[in-house]
N, C-alpha and C positions, 0 to 999 in steps of 0.2 A: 504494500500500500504506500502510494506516496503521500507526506503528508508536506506541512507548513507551519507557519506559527500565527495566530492569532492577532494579525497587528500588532500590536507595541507590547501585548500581554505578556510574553515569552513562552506564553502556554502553545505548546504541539500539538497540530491538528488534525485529522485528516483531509486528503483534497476535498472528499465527501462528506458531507453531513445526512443521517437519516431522519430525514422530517416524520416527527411518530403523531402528525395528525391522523395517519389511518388506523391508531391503534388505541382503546378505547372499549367504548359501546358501541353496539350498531340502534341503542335506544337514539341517542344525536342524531345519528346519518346510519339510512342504511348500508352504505359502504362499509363501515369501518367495521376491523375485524378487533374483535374482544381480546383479552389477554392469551389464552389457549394457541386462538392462532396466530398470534403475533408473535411468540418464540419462535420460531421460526428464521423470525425472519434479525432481531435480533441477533440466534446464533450466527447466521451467515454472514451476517454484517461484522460481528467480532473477531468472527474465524478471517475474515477476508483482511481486517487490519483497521474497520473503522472504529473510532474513537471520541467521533463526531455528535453528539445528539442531541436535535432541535423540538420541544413541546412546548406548548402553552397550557395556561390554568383555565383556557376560554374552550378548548377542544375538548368535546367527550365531557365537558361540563367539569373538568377534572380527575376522569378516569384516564385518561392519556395520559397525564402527570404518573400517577399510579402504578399503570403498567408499565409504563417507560422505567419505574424507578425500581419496582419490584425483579423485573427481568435484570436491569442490571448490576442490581446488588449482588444478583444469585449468580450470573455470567460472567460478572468482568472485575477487574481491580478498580474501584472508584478512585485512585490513586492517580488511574492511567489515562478513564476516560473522560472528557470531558463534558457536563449536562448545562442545556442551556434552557431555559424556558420565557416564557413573557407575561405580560401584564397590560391591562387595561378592560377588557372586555366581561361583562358579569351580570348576573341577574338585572333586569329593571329596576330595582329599588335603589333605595337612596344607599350613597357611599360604598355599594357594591362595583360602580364602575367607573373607567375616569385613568386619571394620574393624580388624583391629589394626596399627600404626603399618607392621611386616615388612610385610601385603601390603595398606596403602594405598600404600607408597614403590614398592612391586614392580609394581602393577598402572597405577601412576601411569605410571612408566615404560615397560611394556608399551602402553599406549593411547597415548602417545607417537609413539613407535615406528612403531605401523597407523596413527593418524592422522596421520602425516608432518607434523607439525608441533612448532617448539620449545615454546609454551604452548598448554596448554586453557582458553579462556575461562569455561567455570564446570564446575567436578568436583563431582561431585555423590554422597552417601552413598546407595547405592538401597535402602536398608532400614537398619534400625536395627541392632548387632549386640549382643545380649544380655550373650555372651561377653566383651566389652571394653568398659571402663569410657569415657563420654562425652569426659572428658578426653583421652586417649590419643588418641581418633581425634582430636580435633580440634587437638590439639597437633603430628600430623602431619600434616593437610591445613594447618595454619598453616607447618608449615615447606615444603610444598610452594608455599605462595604465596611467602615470602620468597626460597626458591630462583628463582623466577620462569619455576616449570613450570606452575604453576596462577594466575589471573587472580583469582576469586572462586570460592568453595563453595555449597554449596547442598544441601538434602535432599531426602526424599523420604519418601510415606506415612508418617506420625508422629501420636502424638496433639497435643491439644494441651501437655499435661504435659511430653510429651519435648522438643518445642521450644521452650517455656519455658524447658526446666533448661538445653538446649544454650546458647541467647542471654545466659541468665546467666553459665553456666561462662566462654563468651568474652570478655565482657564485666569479669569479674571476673580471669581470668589475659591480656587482653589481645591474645585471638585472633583470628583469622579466624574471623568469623563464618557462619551458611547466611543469604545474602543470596536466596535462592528455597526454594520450596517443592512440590514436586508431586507432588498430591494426586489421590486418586479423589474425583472432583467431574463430577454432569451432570443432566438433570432425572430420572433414576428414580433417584440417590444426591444425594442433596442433605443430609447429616450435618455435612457439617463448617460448612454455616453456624452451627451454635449455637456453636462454641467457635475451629475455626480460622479461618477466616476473619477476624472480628475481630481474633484475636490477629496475624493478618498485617496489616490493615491498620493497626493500633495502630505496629507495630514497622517497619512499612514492608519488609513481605518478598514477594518476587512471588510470586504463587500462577499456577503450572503446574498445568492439571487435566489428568490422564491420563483414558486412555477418558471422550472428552468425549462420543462419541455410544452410551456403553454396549456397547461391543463391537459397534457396527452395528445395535443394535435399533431406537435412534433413526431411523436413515437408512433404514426400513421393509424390511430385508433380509429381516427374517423374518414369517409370516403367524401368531405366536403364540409366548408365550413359549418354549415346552419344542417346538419343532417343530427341527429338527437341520439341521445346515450343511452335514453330507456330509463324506467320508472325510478329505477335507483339512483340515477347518475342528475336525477332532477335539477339540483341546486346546481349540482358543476355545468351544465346546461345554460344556468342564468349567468354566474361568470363567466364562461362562453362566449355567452352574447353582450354581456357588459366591457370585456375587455378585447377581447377579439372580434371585429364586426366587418372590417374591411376587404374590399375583394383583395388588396396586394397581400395582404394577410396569408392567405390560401398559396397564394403564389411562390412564396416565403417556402409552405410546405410541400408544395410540388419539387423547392430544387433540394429540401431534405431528399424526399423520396426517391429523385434522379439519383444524386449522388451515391445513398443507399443500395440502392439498385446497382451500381456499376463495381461499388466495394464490396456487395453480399453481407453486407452490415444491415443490423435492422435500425430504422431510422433514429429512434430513441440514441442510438453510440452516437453518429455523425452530428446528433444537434447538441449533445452532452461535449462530445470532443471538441468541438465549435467551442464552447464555451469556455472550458479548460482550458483551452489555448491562449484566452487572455490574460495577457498580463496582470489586470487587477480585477480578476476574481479570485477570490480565494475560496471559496467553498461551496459548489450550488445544494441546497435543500432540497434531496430527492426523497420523495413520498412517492411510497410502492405500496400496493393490492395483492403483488403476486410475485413470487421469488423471480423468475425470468425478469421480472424487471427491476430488481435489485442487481441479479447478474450484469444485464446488459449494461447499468452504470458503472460497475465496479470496471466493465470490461473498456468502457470509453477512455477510459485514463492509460491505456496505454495503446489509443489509439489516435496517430500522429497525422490530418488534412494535409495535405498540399496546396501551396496558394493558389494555385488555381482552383483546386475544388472550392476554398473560404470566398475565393473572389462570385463561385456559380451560388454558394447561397447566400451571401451578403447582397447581389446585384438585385434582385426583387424587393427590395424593401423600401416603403414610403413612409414619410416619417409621418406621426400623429400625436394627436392630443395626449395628453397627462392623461393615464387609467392606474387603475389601483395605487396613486401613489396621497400618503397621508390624509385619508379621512377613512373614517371607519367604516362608510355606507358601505365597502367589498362585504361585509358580513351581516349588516345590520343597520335601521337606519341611525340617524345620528340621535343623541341625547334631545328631549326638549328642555327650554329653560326656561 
């Protein structure tokens, strides 16, 4: 397994991280597999060298937390791996959700708690929170480091203005810093090279790209953009249509599937490999259903494009709007006030 290091953290990572949204309840989402079958996919994942592992307290309502933490108390050296998880998102009621100082100490401790362990190696903001002033939050994720429940921070979906002001505020009151970053980044979204990107590699902050295969369009799941996943696949259906809408979109995965097609790779490697190959990603968040596609990631990392193939599927792409980046509506609508 090749691995890296966490931005400035000095913590060793793998190229990979296993995003354990699928793993859970299928009470949440009918997808997601329970704990039973989610070993699985775990062992494969540890056996193969990753060390990587990304949940939140908002997935599986917090049974994601739980199995993520149970499987790998029992699997691995917690010594060795590293567990990340997030914050913001939580029942309707009051001080359940947000970033304000009450329920980042509140849900800090609750993720705690299901992941059976004393510290989180990197807690992570999963959305910006309008509501509460930047300082606030991160004066309390600064005091959860010093307490030595939290290792390092980290954000998520932000532009680049917000993570600016964050680095600076820290920077200027002395704080724990977002030492990661992750973001919607893959080849049918490719936005934040003109402004994030850069500013991660300038500041040295890892960039985590969520839906690195576009919700499975990349990995050739579907025979056309707006063609449907079926009863289960409901919700992924509407982010589908929320962030993928375009016809150059489809185009994008036409010159996955060409290239695919001439290497005998199934398309999932070529648009993982694609990705790998930049210089400032460090780690895509791959969320798998089914071991074959745990494999096929593991297997993209030691699979090397030629510039001319980067150039047949970088060429179809048109740029567009801001999608899934810092506001919460990707899962829910926003807070009223």
């Amino acid at each position: 397994m090749k691995t890296t290091v966490l931005g400035r953290t000095g913590m060793t990572i793998s190229r990979l991280c296993l995003g354990c949204m699928s793993f859970g309840t299928p009470a949440w989402r009918p997808w997601v597999l329970d704990e039973h079958q989610a070993r699985p996919f775990f062992r494969r994942a540890l056996e193969a060298g990753i060390n990587f592992f990304d949940t939140a307290d908002f997935y599986s309502d917090g049974v994601s937390e739980e199995v993520t933490g149970k499987c790998l108390r029992e699997m691995a050296s917690l010594e060795e791996v590293v567990i990340a998880t997030k914050v913001y998102f939580g029942p309707d009621r009051p001080n359940m959700t947000g970033l304000s100082r009450k329920h980042v100490q509140q849900a800090c401790e609750a993720s705690l708690r299901r992941l059976g362990v004393e510290t989180i190696d990197l807690y992570q903001v999963h959305r910006l929170d309008p509501a509460t002033p930047i300082d606030e939050t991160l004066r309390a994720l600064d005091d959860l480091v010093r307490a030595g429940k939290v290792r390092h921070v980290g954000g998520s979906s932000m532009y680049a203005w917000e993570l600016t002001k964050a680095l600076g505020v820290s920077e200027r009151l002395g704080l724990a810093r977002f030492e990661s970053l992750q973001t919607h980044y893959n080849l049918v979204y490719r936005e934040d090279e003109r402004e994030i990107m850069p500013l991660c590699e300038t500041e040295d902050v890892a960039v985590l790209p969520w839906s690195p295969l576009a919700r499975g369009l990349l990995a050739g799941s579907r025979k056309g953009l707006r063609e449907k996943a079926g009863s289960k696949r409901q919700e992924t259906d509407a982010i589908i249509e929320l962030l993928y809408d375009e016809d150059s979109d489809w185009e994008v995965v036409e010159a996955v599937l060409a290239v695919a097609r001439e290497r005998g790779r199934p398309p999932a490697q070529i648009a993982l490999a694609w990705m790998l190959g930049k210089p400032w990603v460090t780690a895509p968040l791959v969320g798998v259903t089914k071991l074959a596609q745990l494999d096929d990631a593991i297997a993209a990392l030691e699979l090397e494009l030629t510039p001319a193939e980067i150039g047949r599927l970088e060429a179809p792409y048109r740029p567009h709007a801001p999608k899934g980046m810092g506001r919460a509506a990707l899962y829910r609508p926003a807070r009223r006030h």
